[in-house]
N, CA, C and O atoms as CSV, one atom per row, in Angstrom:
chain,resi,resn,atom,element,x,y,z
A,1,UNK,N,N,-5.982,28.831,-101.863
A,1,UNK,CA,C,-6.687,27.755,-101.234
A,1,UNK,C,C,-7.953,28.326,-100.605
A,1,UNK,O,O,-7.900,29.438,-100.080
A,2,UNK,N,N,-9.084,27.631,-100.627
A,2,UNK,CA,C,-10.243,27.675,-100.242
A,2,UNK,C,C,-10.955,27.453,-98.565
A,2,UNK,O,O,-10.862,26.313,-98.107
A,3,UNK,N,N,-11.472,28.264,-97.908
A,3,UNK,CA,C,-11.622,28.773,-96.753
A,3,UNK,C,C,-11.820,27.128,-96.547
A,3,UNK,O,O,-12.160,26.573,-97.591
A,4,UNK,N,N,-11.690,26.358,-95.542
A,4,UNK,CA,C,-12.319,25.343,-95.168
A,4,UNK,C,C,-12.909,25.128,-93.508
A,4,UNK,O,O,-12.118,25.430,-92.615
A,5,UNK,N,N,-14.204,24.643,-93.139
A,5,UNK,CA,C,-14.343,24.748,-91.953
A,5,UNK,C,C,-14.200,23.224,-91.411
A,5,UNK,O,O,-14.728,22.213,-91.873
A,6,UNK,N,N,-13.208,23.373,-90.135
A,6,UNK,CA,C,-12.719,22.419,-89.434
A,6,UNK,C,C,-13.949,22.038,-88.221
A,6,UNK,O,O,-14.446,22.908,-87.505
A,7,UNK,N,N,-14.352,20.449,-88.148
A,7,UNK,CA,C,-14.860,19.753,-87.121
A,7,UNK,C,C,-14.463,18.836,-86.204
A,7,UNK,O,O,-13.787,17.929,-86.689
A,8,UNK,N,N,-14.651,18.779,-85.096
A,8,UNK,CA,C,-13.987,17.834,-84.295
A,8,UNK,C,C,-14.849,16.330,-84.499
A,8,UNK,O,O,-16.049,16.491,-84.719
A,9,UNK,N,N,-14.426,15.070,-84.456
A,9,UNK,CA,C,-14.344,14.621,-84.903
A,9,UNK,C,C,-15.027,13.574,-83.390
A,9,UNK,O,O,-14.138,13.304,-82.582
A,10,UNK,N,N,-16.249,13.105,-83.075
A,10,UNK,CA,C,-16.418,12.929,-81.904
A,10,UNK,C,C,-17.429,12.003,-81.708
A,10,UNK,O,O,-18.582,12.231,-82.072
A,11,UNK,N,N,-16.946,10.540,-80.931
A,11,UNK,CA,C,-17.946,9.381,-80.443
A,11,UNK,C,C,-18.590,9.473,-79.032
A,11,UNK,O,O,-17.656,9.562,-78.235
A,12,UNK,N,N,-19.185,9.481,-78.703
A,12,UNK,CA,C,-19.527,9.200,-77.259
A,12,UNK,C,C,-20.765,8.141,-77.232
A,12,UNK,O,O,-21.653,8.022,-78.077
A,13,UNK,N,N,-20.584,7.432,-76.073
A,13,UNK,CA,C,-21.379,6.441,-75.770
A,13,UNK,C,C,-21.638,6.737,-73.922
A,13,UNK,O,O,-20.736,6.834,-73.091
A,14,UNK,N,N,-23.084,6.827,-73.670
A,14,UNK,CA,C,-23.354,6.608,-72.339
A,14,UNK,C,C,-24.257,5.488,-72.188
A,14,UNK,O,O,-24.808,4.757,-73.011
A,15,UNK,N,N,-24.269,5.539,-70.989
A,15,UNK,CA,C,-24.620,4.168,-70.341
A,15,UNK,C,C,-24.829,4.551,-68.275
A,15,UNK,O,O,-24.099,4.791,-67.313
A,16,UNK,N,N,-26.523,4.356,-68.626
A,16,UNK,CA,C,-26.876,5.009,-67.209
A,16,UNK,C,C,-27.769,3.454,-66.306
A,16,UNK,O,O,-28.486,2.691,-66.953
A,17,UNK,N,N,-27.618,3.347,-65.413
A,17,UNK,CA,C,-28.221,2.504,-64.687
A,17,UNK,C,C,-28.950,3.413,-63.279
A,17,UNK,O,O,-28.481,4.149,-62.410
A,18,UNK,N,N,-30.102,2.987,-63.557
A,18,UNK,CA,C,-31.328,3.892,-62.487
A,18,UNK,C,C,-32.020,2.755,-61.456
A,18,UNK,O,O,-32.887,1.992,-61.884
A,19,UNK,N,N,-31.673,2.721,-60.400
A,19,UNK,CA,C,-32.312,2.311,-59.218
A,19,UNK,C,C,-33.682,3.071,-58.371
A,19,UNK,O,O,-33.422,3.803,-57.416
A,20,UNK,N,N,-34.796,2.898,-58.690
A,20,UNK,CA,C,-35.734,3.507,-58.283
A,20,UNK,C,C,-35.499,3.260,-56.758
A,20,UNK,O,O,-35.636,4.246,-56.034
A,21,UNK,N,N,-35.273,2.465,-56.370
A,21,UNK,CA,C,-35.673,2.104,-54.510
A,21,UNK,C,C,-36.924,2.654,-53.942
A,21,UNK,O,O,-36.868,3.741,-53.367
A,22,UNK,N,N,-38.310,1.869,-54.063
A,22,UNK,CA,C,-39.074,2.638,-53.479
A,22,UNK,C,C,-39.178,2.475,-52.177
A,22,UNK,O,O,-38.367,1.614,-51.838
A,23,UNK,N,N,-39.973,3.009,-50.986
A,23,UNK,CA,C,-39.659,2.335,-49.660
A,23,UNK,C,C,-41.019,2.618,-49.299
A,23,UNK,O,O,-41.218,3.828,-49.188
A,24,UNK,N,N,-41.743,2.092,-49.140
A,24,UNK,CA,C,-43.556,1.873,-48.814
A,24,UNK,C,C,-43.739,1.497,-47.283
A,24,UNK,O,O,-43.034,0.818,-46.537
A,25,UNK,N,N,-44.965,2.194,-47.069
A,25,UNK,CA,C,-45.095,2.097,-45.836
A,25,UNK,C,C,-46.346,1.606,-45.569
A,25,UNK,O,O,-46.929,2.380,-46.329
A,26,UNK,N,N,-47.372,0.839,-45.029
A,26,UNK,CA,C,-48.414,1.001,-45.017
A,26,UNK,C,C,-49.219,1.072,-43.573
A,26,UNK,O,O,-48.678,0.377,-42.714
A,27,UNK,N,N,-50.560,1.868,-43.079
A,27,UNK,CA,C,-50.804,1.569,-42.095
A,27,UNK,C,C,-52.610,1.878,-42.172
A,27,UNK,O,O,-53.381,2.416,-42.967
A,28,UNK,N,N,-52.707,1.175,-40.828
A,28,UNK,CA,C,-54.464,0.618,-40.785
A,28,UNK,C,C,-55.447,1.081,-39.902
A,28,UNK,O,O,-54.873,1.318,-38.840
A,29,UNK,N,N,-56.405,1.279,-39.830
A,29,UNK,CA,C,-57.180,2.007,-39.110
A,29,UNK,C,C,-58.269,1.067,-39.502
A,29,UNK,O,O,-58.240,0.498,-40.593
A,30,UNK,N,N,-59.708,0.804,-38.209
A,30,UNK,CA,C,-60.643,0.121,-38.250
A,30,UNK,C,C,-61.527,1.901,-37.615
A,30,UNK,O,O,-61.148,2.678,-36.739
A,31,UNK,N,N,-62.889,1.966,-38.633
A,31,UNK,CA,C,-63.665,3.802,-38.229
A,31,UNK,C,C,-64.017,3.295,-37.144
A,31,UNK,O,O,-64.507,2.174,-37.008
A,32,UNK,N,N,-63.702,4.396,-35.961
A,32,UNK,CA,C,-64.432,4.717,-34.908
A,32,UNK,C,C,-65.430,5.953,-35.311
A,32,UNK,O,O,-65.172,6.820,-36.146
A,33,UNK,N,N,-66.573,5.846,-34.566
A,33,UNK,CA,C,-67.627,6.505,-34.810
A,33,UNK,C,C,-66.785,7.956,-34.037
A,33,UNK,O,O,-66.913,9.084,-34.513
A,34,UNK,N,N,-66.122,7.728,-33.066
A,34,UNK,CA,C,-65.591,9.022,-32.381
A,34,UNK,C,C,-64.840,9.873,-33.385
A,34,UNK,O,O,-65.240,11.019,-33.591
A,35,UNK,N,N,-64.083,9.533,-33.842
A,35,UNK,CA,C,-63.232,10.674,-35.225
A,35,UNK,C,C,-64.264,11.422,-36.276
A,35,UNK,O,O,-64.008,12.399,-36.980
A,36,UNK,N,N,-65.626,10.613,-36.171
A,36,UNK,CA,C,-66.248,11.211,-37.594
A,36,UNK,C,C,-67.077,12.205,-36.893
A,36,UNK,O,O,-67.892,11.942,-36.009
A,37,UNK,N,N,-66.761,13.536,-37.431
A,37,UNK,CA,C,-67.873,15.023,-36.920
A,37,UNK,C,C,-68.309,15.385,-37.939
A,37,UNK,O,O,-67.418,15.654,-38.745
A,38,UNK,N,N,-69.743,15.589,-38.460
A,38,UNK,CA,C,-69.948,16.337,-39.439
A,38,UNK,C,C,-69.901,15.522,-40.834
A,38,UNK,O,O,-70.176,16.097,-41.887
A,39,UNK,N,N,-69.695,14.740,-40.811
A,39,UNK,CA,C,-69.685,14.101,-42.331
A,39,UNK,C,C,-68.063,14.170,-42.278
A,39,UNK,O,O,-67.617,14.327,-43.415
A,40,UNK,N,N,-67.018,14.097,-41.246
A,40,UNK,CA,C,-65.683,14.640,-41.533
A,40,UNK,C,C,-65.166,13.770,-40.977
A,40,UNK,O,O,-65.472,13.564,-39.802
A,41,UNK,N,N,-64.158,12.922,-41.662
A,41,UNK,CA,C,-63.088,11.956,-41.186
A,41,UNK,C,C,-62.022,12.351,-40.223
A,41,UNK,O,O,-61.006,11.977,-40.809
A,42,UNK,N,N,-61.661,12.861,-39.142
A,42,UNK,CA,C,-60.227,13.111,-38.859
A,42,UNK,C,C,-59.245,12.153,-37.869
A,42,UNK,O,O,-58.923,12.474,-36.725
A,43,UNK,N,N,-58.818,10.841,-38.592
A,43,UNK,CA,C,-57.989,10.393,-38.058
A,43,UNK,C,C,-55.990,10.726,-37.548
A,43,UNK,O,O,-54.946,10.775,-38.199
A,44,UNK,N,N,-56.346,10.878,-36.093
A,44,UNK,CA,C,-55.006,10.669,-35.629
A,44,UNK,C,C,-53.738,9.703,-35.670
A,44,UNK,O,O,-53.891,8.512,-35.398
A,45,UNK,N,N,-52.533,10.192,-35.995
A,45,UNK,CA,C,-51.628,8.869,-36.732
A,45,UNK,C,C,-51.340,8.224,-35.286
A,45,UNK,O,O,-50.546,7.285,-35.236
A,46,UNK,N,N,-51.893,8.646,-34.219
A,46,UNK,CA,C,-51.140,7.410,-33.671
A,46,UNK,C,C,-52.896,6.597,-32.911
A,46,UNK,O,O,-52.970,6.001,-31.836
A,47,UNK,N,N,-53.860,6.811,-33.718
A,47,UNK,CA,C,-55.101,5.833,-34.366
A,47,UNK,C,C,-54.359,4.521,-35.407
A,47,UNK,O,O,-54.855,3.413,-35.201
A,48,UNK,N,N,-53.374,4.567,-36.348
A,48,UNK,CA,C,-52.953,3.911,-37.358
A,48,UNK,C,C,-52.016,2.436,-36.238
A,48,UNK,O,O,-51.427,2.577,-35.166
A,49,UNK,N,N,-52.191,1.415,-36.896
A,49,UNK,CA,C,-51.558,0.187,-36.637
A,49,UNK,C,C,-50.460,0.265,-38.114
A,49,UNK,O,O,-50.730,0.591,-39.270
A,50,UNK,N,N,-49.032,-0.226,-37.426
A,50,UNK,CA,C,-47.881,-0.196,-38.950
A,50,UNK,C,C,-48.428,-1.599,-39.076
A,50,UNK,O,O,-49.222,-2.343,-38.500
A,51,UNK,N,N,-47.376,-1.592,-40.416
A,51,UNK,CA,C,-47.339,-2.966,-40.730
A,51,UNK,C,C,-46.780,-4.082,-39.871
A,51,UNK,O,O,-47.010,-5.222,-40.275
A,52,UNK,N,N,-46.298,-3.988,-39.098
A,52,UNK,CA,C,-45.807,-4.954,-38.146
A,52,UNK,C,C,-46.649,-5.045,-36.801
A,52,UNK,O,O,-46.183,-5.506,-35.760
A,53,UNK,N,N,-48.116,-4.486,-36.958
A,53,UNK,CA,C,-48.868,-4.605,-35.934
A,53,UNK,C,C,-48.439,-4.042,-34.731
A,53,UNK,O,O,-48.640,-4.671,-33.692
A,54,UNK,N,N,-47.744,-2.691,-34.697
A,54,UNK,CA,C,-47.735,-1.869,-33.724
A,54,UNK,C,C,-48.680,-0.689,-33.977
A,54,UNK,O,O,-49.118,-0.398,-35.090
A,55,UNK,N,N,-49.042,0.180,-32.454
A,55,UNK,CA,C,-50.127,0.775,-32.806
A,55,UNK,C,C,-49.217,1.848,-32.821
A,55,UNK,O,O,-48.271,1.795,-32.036
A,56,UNK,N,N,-49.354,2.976,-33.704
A,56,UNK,CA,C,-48.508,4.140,-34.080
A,56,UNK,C,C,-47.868,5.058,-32.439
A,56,UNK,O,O,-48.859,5.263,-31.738
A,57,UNK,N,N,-46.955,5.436,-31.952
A,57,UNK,CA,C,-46.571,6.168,-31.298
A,57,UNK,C,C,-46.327,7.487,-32.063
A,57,UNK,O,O,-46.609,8.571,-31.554
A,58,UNK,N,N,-46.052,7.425,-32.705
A,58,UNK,CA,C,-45.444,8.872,-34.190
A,58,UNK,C,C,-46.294,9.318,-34.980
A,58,UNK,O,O,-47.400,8.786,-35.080
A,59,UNK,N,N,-45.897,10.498,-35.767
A,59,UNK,CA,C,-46.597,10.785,-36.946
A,59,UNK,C,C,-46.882,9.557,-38.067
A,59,UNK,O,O,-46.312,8.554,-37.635
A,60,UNK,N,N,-47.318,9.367,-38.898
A,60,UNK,CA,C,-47.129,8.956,-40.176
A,60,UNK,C,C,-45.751,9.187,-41.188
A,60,UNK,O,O,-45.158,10.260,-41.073
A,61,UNK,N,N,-45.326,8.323,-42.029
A,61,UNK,CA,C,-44.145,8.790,-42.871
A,61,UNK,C,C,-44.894,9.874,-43.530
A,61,UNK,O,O,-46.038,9.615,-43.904
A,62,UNK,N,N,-44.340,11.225,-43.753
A,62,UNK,CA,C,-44.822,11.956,-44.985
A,62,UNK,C,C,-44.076,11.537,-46.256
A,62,UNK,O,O,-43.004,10.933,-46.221
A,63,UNK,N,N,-44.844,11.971,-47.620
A,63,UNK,CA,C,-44.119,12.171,-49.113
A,63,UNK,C,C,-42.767,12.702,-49.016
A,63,UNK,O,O,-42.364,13.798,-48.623
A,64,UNK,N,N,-42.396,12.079,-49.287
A,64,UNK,CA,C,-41.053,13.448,-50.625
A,64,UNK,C,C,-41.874,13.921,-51.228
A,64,UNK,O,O,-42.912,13.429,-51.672
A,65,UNK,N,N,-41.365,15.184,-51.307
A,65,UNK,CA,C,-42.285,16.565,-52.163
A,65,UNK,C,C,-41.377,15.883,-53.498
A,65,UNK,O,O,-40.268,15.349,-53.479
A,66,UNK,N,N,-42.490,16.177,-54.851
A,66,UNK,CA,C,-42.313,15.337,-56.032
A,66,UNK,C,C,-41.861,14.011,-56.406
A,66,UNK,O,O,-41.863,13.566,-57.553
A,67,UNK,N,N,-41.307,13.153,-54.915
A,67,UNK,CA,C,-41.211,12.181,-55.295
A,67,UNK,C,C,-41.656,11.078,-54.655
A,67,UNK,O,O,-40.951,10.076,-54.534
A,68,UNK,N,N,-43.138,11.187,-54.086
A,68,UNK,CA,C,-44.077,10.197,-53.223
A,68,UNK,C,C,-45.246,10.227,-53.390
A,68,UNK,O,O,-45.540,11.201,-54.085
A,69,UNK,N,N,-46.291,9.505,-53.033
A,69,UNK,CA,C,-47.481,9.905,-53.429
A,69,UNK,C,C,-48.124,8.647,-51.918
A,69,UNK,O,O,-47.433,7.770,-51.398
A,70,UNK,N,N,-49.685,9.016,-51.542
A,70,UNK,CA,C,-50.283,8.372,-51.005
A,70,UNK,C,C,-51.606,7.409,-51.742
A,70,UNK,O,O,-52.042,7.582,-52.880
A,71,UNK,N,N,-52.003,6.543,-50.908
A,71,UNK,CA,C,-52.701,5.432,-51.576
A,71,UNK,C,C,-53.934,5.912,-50.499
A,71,UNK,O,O,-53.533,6.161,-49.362
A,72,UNK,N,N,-54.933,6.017,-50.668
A,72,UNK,CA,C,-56.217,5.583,-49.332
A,72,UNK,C,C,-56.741,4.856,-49.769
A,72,UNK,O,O,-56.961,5.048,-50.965
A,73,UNK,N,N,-57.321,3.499,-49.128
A,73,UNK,CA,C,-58.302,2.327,-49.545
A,73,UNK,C,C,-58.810,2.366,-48.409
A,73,UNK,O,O,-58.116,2.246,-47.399
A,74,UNK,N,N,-60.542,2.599,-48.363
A,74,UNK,CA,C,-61.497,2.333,-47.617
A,74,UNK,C,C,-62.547,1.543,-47.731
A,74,UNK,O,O,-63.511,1.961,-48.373
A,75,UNK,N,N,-62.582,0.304,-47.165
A,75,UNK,CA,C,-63.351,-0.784,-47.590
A,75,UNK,C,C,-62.529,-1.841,-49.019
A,75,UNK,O,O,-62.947,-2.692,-49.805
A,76,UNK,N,N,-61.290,-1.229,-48.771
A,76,UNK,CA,C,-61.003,-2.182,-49.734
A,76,UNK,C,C,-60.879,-1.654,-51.198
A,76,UNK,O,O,-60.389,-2.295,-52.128
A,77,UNK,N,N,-61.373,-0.442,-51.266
A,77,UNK,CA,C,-61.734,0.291,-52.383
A,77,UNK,C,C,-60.466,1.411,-52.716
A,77,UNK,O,O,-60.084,1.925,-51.665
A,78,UNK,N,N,-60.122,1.642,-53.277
A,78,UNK,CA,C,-59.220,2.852,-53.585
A,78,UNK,C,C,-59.893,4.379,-53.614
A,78,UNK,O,O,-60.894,4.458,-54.326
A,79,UNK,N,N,-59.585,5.286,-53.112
A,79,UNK,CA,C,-60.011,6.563,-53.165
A,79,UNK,C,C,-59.304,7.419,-53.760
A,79,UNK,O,O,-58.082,7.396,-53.901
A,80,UNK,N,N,-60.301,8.464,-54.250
A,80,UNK,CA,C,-59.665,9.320,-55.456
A,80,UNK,C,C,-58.980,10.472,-54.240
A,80,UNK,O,O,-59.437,10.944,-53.198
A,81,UNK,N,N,-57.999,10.591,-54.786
A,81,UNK,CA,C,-57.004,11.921,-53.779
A,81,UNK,C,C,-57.655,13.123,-53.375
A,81,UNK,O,O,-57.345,13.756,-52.365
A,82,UNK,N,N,-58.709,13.481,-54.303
A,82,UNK,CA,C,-59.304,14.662,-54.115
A,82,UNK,C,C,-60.397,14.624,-52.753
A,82,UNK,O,O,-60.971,15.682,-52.495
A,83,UNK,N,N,-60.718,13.258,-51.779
A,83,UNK,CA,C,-61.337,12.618,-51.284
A,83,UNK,C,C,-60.557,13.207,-49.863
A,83,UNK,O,O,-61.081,14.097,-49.193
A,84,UNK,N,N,-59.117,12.534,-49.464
A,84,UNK,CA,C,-59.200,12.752,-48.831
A,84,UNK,C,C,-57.745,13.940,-48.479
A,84,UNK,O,O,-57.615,14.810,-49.340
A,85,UNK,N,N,-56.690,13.980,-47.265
A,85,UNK,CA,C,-55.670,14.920,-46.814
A,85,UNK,C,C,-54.819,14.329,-46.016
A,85,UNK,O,O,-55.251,13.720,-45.037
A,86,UNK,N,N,-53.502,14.394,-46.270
A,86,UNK,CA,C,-52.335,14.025,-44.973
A,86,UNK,C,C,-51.988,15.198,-44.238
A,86,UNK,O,O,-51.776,16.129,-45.015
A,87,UNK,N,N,-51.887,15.424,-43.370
A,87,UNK,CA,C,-51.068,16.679,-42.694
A,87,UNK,C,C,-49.249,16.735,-43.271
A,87,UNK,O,O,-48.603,15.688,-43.280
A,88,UNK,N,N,-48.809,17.654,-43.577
A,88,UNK,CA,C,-47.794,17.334,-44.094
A,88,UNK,C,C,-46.862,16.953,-43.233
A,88,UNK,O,O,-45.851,16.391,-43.653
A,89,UNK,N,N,-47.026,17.165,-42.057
A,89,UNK,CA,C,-46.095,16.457,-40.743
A,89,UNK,C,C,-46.532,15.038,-40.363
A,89,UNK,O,O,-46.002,14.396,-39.456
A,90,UNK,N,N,-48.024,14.387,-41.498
A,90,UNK,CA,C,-47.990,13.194,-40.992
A,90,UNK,C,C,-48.729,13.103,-39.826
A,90,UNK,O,O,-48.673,11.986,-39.312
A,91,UNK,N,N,-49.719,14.300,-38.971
A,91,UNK,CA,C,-49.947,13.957,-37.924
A,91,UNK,C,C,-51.442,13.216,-38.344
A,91,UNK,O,O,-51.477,12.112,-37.802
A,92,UNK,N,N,-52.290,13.398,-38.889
A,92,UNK,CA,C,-53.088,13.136,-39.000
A,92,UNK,C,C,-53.775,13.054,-40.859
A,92,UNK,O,O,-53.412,13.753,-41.805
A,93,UNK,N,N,-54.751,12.035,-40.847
A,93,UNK,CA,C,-55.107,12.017,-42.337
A,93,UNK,C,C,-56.845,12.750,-41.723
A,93,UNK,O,O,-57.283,12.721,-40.573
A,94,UNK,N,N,-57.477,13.322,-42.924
A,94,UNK,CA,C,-58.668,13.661,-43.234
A,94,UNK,C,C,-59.593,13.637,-44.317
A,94,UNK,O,O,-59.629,14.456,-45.235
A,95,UNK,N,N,-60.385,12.592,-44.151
A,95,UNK,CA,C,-61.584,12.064,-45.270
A,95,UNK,C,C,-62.456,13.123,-45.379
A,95,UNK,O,O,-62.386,13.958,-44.477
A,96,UNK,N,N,-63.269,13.302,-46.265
A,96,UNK,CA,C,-64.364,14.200,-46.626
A,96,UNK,C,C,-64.967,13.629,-46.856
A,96,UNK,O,O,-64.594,12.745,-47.628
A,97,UNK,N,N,-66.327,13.626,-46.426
A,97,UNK,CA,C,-67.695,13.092,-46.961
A,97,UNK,C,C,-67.920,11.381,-46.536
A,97,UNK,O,O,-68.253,10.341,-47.104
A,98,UNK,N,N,-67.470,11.878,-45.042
A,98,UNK,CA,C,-67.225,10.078,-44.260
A,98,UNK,C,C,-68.919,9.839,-43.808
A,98,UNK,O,O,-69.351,9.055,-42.963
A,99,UNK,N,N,-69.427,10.474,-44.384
A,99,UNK,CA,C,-70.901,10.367,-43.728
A,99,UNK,C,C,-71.230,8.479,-43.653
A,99,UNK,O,O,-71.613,7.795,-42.704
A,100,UNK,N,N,-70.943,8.159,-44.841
A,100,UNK,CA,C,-71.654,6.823,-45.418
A,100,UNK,C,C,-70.840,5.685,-45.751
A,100,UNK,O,O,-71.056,4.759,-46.533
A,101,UNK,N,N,-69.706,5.976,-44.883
A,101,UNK,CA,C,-68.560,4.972,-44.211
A,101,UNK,C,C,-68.830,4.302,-43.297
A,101,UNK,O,O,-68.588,4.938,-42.271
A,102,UNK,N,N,-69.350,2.984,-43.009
A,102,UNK,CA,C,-69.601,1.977,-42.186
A,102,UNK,C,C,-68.926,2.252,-40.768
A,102,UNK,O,O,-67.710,2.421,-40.864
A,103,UNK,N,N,-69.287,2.310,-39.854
A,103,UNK,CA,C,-68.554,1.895,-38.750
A,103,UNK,C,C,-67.206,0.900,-38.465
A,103,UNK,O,O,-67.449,-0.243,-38.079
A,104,UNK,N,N,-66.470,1.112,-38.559
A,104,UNK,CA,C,-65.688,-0.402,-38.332
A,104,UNK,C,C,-65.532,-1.013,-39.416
A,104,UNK,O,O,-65.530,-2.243,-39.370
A,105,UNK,N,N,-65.331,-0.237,-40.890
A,105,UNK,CA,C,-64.963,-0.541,-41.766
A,105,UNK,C,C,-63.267,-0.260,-41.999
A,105,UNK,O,O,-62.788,0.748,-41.480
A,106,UNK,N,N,-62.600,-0.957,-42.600
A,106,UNK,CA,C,-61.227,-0.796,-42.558
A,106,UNK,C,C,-60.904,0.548,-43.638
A,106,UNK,O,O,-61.705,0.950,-44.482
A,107,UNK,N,N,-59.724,1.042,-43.418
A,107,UNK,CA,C,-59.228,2.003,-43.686
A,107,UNK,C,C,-57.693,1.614,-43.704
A,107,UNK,O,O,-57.181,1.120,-42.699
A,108,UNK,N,N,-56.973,1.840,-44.848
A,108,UNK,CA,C,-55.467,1.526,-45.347
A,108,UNK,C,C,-54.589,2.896,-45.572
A,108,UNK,O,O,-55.336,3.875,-45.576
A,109,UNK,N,N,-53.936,3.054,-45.661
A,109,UNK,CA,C,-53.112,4.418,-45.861
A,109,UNK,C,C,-51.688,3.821,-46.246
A,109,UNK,O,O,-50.793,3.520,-45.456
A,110,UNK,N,N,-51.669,3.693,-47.929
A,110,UNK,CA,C,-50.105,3.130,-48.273
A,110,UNK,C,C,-49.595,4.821,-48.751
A,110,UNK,O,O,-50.265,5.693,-49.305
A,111,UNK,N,N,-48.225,4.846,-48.310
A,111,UNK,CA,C,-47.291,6.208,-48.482
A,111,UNK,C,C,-46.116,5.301,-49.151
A,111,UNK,O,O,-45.550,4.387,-48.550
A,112,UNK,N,N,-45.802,5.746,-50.656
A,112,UNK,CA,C,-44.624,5.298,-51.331
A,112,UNK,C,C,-43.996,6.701,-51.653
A,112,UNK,O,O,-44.533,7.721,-52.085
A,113,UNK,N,N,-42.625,6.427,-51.293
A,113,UNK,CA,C,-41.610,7.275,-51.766
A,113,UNK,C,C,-40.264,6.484,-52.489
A,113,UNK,O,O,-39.705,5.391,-52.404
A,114,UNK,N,N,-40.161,7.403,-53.039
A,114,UNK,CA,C,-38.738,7.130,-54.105
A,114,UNK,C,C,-37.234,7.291,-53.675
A,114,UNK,O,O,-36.958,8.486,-53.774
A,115,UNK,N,N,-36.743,6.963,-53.476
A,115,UNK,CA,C,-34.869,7.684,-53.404
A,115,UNK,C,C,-34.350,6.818,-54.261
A,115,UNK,O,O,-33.871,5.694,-54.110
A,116,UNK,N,N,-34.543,7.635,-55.364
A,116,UNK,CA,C,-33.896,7.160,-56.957
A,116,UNK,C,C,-32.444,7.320,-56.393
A,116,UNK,O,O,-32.119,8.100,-55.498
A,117,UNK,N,N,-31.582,6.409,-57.097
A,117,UNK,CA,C,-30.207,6.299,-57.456
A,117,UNK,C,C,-29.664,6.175,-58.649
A,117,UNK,O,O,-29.882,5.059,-59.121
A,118,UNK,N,N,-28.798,7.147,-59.598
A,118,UNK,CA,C,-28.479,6.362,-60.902
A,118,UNK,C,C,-26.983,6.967,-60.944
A,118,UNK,O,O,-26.551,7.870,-60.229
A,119,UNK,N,N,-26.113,6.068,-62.217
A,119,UNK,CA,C,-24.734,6.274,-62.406
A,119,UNK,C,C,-24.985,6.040,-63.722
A,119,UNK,O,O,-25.780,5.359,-64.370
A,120,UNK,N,N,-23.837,7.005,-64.002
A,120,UNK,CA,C,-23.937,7.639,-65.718
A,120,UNK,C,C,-22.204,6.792,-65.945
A,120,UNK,O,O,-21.237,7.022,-65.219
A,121,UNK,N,N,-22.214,5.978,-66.938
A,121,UNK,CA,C,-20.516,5.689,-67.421
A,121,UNK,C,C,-20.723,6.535,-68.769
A,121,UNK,O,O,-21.814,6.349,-69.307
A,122,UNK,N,N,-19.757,7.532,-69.471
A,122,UNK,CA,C,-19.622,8.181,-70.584
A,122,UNK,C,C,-18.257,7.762,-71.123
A,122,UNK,O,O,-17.150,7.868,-70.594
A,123,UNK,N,N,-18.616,7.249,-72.327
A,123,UNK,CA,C,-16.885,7.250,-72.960
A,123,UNK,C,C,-16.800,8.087,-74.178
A,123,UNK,O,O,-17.668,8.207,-75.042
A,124,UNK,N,N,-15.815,8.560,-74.137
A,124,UNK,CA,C,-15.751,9.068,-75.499
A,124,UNK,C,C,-14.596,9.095,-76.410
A,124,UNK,O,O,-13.379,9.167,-76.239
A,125,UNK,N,N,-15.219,9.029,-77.234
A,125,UNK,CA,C,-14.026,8.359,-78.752
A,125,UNK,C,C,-13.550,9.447,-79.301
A,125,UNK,O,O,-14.492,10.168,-79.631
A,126,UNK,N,N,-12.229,10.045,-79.632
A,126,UNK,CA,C,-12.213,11.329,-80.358
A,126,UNK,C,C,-11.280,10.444,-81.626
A,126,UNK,O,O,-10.908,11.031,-82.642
């Protein structure tokens, strides 16, 4: 009889359900001429109004490292990241090149983070 090679014989089916949950934060600032030195933005987070119209006592929320990112809109406008800086404790944000930023123009700071959730069901058929 002839060598034969044996295989197992095998179904599987998964089935994953992923809950992103993002949890967004947003907060507001109107420029005071006092923060800008130098062509240099440096707002203090407890300068920021939350969304519920309190004026910040705290840092800012920071990112999850790889899984958050920040928004800046000044004037309404979106800014490219390379623009401006969060402190990573959140204490403070910093614009570059605030020279030609209106006075008393609004300033937004949305912080989204993730706490993904997912469940894997695997069955398998032998």
């Amino acid at each position: 009889m002839a060598t034969q090679l044996f295989k197992l014989a095998i179904d599987a089916t998964t089935t994953t359900d992923v809950n992103v949950n993002p949890e967004v934060e947003k907060y507001f600032y109107l420029l005071n001429e006092d923060e800008r030195t130098g062509g240099v933005l440096t707002i203090p987070a407890t300068k920021f109004i939350n969304d519920a119209g309190d004026i910040m006592t705290d840092n800012l929320t920071p990112v999850t490292t790889d899984n958050g990112y920040y928004l800046l809109f000044i004037n309404g406008v979106l800014q490219q990241s390379s623009l401006y800086t969060v402190n990573t404790d959140g204490s403070e944000v910093t614009v570059n090149n605030a020279e030609t930023i209106p006075v008393g123009a609004p300033i937004t700071l949305i912080v989204t983070n993730f706490a993904p959730v997912s469940d894997s069901d695997t069955t398998v058929t032998t």
